[in-house]
C-alpha positions as CSV (number, residue, x, y, z in Angstrom):
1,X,155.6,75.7,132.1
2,X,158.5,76.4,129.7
3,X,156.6,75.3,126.8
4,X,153.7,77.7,127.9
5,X,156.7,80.4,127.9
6,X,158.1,79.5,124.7
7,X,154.8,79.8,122.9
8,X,153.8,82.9,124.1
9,X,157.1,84.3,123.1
10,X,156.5,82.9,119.4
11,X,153.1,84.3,119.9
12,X,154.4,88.1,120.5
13,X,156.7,87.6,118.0
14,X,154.8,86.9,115.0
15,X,151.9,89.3,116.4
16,X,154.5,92.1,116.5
17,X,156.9,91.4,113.3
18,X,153.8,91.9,111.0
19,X,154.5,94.2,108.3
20,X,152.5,97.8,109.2
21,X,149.8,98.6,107.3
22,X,149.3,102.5,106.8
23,X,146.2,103.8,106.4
24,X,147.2,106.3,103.8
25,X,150.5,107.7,101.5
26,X,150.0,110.6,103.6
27,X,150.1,109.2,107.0
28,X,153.1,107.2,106.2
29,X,155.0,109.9,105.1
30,X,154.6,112.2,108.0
31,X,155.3,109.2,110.5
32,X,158.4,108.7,108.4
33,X,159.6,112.2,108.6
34,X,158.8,112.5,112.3
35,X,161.3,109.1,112.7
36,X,163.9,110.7,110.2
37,X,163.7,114.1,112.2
38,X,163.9,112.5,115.3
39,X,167.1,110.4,114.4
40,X,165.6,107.5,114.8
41,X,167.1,106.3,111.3
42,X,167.1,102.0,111.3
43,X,163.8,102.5,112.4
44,X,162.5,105.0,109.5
45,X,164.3,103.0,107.5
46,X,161.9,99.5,108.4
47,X,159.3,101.8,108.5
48,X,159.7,103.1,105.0
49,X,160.7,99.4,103.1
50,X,156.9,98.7,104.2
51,X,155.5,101.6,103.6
52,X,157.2,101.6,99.8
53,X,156.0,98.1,99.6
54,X,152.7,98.9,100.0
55,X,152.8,102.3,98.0
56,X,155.5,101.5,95.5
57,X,154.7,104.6,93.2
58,X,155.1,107.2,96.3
59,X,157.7,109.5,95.2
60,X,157.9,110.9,98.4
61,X,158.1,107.7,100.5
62,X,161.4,106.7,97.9
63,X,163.0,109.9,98.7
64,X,162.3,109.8,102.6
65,X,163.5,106.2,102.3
66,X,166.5,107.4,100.5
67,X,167.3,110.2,102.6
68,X,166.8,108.2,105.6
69,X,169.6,105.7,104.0
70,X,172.1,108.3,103.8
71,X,171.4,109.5,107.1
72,X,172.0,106.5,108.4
73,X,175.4,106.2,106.7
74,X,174.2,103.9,103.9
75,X,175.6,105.7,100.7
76,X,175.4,103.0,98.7
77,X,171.9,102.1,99.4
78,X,170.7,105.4,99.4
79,X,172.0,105.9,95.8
80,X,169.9,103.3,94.8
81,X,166.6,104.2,96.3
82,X,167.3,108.0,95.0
């Protein structure tokens, strides 16, 4: 039984960790700014290293990404991205 338990745990992790794949620039950019807006900042922030992963040319995604940094208190970082 605890194996059973310990698998499906693995299971929902790997299902769940998978990198999000955004069906357009567009689409990830207004989910971002809804997160930033919202406060939710660490989780724009994972949102937007996919998202500029998968559209590394996206202005906009590297300056949400960058502005989400600072909001989050990550001056350093945020330097960087900008």
């Amino acid at each position: 039984m605890m194996t059973l338990l310990c698998f499906i745990g693995w299971l929902l992790l790997v299902v769940f960790c998978q990198p999000v794949a955004h069906a357009s620039p567009k689409v990830a950019i207004v989910e971002a700014q809804i997160l930033i807006e919202s406060g939710e900042y660490e989780e724009a922030i994972r949102y937007l290293e996919n998202a500029t992963v998968q559209y590394p040319d996206n202005d906009m995604l590297l300056s949400l990404y960058g502005d989400a940094l600072y909001e989050n208190k990550q001056i350093a970082e945020a330097e960087v991205a900008f």
